[in-house]
Backbone bond lengths (Angstrom), bond angles and torsions (degrees), N, CA, C in turn:
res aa  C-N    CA-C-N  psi(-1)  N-CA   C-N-CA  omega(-1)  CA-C   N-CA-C  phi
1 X - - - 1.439 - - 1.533 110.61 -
2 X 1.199 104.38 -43.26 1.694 107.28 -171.62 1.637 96.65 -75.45
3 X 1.360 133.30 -43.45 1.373 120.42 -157.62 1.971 94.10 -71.59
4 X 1.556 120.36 -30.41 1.512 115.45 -159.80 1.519 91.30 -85.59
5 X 0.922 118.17 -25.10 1.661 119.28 151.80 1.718 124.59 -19.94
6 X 1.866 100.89 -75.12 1.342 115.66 -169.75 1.598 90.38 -77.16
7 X 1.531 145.99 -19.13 0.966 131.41 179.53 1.493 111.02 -80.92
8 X 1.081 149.77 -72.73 1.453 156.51 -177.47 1.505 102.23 -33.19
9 X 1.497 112.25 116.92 1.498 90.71 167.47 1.611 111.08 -121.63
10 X 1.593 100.72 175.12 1.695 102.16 -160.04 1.257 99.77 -70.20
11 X 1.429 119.95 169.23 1.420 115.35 126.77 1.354 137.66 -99.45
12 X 1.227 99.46 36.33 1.800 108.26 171.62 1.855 92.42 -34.15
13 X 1.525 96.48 157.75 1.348 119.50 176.39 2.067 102.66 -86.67
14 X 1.090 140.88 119.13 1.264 130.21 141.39 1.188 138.01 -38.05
15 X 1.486 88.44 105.34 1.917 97.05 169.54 1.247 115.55 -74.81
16 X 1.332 112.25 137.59 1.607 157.39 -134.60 1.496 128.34 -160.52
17 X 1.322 109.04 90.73 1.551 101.05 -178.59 1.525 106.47 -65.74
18 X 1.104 133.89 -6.95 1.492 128.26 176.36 1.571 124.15 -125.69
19 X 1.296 99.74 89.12 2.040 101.62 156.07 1.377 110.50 10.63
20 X 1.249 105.33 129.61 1.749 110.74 161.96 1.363 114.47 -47.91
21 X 1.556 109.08 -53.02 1.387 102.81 172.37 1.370 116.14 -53.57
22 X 1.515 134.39 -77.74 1.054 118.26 -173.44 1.501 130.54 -16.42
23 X 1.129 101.47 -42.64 1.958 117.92 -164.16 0.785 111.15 -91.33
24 X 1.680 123.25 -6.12 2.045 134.56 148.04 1.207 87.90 -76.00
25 X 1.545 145.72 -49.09 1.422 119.71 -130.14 1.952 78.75 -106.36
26 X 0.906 124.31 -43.73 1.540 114.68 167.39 1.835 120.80 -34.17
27 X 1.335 99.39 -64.02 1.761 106.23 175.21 1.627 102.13 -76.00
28 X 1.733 146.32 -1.73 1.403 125.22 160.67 1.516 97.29 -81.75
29 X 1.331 139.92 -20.67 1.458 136.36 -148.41 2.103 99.68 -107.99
30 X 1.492 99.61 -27.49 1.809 97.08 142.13 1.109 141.25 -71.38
31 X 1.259 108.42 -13.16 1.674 127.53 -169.07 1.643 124.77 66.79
32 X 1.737 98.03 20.82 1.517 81.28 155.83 1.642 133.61 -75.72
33 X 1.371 105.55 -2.82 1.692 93.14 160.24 1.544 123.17 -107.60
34 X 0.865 114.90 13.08 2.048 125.37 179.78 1.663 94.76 -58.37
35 X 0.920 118.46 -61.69 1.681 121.64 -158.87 1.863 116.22 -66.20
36 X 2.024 106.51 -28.15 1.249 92.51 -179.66 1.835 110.30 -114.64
37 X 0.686 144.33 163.95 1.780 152.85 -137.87 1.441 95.74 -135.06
38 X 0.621 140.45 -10.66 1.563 155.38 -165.26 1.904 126.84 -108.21
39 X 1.122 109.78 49.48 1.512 107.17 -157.14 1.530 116.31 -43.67
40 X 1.964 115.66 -21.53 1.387 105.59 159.38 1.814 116.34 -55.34
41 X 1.202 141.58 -53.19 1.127 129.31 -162.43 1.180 101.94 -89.93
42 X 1.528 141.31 -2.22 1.728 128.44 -171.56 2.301 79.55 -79.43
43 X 1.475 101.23 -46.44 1.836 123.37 -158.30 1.891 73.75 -42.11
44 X 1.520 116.76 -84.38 1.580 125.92 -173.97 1.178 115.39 -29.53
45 X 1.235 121.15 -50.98 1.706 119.47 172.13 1.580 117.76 -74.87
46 X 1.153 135.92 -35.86 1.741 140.24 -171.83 1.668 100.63 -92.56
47 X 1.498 126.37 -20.89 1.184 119.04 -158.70 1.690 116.49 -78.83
48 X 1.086 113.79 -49.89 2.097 122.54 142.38 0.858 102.80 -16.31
49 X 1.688 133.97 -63.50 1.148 137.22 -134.74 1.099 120.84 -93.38
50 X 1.616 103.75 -8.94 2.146 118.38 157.05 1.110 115.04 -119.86
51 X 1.342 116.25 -3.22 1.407 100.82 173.09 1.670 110.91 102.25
52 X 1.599 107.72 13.09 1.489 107.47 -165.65 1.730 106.33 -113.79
53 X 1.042 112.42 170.91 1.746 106.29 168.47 1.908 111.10 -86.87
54 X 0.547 132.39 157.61 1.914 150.46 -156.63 1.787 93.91 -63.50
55 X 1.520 112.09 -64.89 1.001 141.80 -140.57 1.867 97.80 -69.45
56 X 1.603 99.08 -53.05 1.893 95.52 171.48 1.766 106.68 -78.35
57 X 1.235 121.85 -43.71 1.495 119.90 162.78 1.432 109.14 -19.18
58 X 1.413 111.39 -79.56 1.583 115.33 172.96 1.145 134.03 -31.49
59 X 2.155 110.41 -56.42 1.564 101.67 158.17 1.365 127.64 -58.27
60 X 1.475 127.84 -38.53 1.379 114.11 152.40 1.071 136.91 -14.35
61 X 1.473 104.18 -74.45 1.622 121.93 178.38 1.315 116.08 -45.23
62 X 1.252 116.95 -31.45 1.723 127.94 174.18 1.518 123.66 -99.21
63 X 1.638 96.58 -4.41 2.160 98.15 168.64 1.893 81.53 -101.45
64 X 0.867 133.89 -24.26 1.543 117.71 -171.45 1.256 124.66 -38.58
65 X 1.014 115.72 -50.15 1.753 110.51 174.64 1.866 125.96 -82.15
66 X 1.271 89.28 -0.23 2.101 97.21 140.23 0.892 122.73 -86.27
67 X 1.663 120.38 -35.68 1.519 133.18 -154.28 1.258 104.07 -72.84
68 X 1.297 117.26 -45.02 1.558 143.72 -174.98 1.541 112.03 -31.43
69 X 1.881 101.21 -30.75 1.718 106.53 -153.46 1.407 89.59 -102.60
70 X 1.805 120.75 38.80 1.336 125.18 160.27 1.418 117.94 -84.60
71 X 1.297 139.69 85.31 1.284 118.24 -168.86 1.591 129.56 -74.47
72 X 1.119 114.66 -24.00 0.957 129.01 158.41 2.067 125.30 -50.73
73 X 1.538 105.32 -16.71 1.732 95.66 -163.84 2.075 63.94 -123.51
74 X 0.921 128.25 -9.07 1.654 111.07 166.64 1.940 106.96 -91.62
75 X 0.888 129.67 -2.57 1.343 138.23 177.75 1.964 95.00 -91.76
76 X 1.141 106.14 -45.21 1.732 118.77 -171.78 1.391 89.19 -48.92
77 X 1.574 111.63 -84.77 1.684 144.40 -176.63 1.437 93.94 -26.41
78 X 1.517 125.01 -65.41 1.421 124.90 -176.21 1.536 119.47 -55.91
79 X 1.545 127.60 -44.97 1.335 127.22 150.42 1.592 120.44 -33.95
80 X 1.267 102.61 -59.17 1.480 114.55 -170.24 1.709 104.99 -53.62
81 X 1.566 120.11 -44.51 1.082 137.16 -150.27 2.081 91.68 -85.19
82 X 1.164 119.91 -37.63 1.096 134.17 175.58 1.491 120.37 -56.36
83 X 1.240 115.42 -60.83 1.337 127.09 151.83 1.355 123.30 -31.13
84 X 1.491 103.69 -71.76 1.536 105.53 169.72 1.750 126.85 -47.71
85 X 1.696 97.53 -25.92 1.888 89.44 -173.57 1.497 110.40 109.76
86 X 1.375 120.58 -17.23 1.138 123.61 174.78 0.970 150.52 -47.16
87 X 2.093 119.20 8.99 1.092 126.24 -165.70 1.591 141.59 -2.32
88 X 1.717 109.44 -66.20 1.211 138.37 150.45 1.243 113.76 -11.99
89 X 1.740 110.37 -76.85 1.625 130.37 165.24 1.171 116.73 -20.55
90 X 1.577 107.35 -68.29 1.340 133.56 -154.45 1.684 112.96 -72.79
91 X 1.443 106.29 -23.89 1.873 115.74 170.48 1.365 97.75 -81.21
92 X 1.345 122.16 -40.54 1.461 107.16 179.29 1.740 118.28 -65.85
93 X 0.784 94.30 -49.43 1.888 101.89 155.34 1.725 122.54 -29.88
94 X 1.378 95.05 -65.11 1.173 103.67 174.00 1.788 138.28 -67.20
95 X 1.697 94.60 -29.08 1.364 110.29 167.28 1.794 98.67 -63.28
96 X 0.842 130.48 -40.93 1.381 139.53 171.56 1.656 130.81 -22.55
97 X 1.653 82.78 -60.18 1.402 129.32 -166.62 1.454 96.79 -67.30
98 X 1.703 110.94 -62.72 1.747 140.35 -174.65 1.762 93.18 -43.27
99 X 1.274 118.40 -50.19 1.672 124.19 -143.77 1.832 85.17 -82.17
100 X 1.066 119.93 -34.64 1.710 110.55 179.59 1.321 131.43 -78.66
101 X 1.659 99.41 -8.45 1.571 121.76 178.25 1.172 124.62 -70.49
């Protein structure tokens, strides 16, 4: 009982200080999706990379440019990006910010 225990695992949901969206709109504002045209294979390649399945990644990837006109989770991204050193990042952020003004 105890060993089929450590085998079975939950599906508790992962806690996450950051929205799925965010963590698409975080990795489009690095530019891991600039290079592919294809939001199925950017979803296959970025989706590992939060911890999400491909398939909602993807719808993400395609509400993103509504999502964008959140200013508040682009103010977050811009903190976050600040911290890190990201200057670069952080104008792209801000050009962001400018276009909703």
């Amino acid at each position: 009982m105890y060993l089929s225990s450590l085998l079975v695992k939950t599906k508790e949901p992962k806690k996450t200080t950051y929205t799925h969206i965010k963590q698409v709109a975080i990795l489009y504002f690095l530019g891991l999706t600039d290079k592919i045209d294809n939001t199925q294979k950017i979803a296959e390649l970025v989706a590992p990379l939060i911890d999400r399945d491909a398939e909602t990644t993807r719808q993400k990837l395609c509400e993103l440019p509504h999502d964008i006109k959140d200013r508040q989770m682009l103010n977050e991204i811009k903190d976050l990006f600040l911290k890190l050193g990201l200057t670069d990042k952080v104008q792209l952020v801000e050009k962001e910010l400018n276009k909703l003004r």
